[in-house]
C-alpha positions in Angstrom: 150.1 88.6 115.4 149.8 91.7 113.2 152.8 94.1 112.5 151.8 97.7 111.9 155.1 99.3 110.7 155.2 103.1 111.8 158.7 103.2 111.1 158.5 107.7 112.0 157.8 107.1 115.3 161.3 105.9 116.1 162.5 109.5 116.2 159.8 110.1 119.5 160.8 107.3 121.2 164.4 107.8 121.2 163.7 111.6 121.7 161.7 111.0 124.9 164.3 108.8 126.7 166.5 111.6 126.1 163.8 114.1 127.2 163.1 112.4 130.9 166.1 113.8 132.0 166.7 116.9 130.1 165.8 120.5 131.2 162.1 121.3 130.9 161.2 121.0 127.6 158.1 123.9 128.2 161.4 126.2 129.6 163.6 125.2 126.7 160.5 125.9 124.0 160.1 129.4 126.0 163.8 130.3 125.6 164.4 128.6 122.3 166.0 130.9 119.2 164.2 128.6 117.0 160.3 128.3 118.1 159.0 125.9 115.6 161.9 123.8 116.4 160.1 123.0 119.4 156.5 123.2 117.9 155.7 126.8 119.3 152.6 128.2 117.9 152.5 131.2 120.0 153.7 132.9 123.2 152.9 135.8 125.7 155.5 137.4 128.1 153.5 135.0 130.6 152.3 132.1 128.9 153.5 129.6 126.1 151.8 127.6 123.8 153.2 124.3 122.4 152.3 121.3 120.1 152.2 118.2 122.5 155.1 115.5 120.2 153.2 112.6 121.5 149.5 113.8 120.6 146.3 112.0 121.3 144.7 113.7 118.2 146.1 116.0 115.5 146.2 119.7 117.1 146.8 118.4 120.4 148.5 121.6 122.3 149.9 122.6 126.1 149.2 125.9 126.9 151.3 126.3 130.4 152.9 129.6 132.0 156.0 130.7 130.8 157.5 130.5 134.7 158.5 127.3 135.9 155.4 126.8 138.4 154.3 123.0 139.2 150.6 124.1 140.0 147.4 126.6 140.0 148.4 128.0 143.4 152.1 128.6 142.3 150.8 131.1 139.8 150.3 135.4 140.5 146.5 136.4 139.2 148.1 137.9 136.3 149.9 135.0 135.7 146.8 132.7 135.7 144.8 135.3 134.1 146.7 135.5 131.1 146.8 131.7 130.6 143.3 131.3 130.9 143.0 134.1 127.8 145.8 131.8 125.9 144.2 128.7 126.4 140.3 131.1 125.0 142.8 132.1 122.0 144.5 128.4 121.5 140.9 126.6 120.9 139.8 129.7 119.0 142.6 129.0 116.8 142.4 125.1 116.7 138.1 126.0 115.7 139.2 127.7 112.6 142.3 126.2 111.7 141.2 122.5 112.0 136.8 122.3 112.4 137.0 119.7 115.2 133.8 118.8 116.8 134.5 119.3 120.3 137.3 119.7 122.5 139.2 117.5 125.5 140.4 120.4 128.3 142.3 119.2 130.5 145.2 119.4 133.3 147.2 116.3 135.1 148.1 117.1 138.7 151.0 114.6 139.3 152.5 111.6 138.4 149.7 109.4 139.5 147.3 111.6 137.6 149.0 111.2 134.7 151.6 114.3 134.6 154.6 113.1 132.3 156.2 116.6 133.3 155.1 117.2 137.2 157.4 120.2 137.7 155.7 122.8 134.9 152.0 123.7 134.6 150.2 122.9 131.7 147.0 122.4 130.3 146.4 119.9 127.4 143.7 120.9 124.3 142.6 118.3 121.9 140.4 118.6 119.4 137.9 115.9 119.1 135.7 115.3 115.4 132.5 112.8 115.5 134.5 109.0 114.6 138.0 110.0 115.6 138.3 106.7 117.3 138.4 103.7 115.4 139.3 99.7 115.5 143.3 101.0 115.8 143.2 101.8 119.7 141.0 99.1 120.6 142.2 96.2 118.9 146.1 96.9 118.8 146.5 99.5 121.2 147.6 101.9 118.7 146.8 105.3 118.0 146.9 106.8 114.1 147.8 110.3 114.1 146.5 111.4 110.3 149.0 114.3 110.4 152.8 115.5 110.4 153.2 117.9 113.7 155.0 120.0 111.4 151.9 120.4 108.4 150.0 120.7 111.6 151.9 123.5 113.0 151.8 125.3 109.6 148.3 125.2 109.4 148.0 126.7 113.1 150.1 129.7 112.9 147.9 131.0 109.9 145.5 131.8 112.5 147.5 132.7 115.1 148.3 135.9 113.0 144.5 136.9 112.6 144.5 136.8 116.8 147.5 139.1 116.5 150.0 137.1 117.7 153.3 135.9 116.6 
């Protein structure tokens, strides 16, 4: 058997044992008197807009409402309005900031769909680039993220300023 070491990614696994039964993490980020503590890029008086810590792909952010609503029917029209014009301005962001090829859009309805938090709203972005997949996931089940969350979150917020928003 082959060891890959990826000695960083201690700090995630330990952080989300702690996480499972902490407050809302999407509430805490809302709240939080540090954002980029809690990879904030950007948020509205309705919405929020946060680095995923376990990303499928470098960029990989949740866009959810700032209330704590577990579904689409949970949310007012302004509500759902405004985070359909966060989620326009997150990929907008991610085009410029990173050049991905595509994008992944996507939203887990419960645990058997896949929610890892069932309780707050939120959509997943990921930017996608032609041969992003490689021999990694299929051979070892292992996924190599190329990128810190934090360079990552550095090179986002540059262009969260030219959508004017902080």
């Amino acid at each position: 058997m082959d060891i890959l070491w990826a000695p960083w990614r201690m700090k995630y696994i330990e952080y989300a044992k702690i996480e499972k039964d902490a407050e809302c993490f999407i509430c805490k980020a809302f709240t939080a008197p540090n954002p980029d503590e809690h990879f904030v890029l950007f948020k509205t008086s309705r919405a929020i807009v946060v680095m995923n810590k376990y990303p499928y792909n470098t960029g990989h952010l949740l866009v959810a409402p700032a209330r704590h609503a577990p579904d689409f029917s949970s949310l007012t029209k302004d509500e759902l309005h405004e985070l359909v014009e966060v989620l326009r301005e997150s990929v907008e962001i991610l085009k410029r900031a990173l050049d991905p090829d595509g994008f992944n859009i996507g939203v887990n309805l419960g645990r058997v769909a896949g929610a890892g938090l069932e309780s707050h709203l939120h959509i997943h972005v990921v930017p996608r680039w032609l041969g992003d997949t490689n021999f990694m996931p299929v051979i070892s089940n292992t996924k190599v993220i190329p990128e810190s969350l934090q360079d990552t979150l550095i090179k986002l917020k540059k262009y969260v300023n030219y959508l004017n928003r902080t």
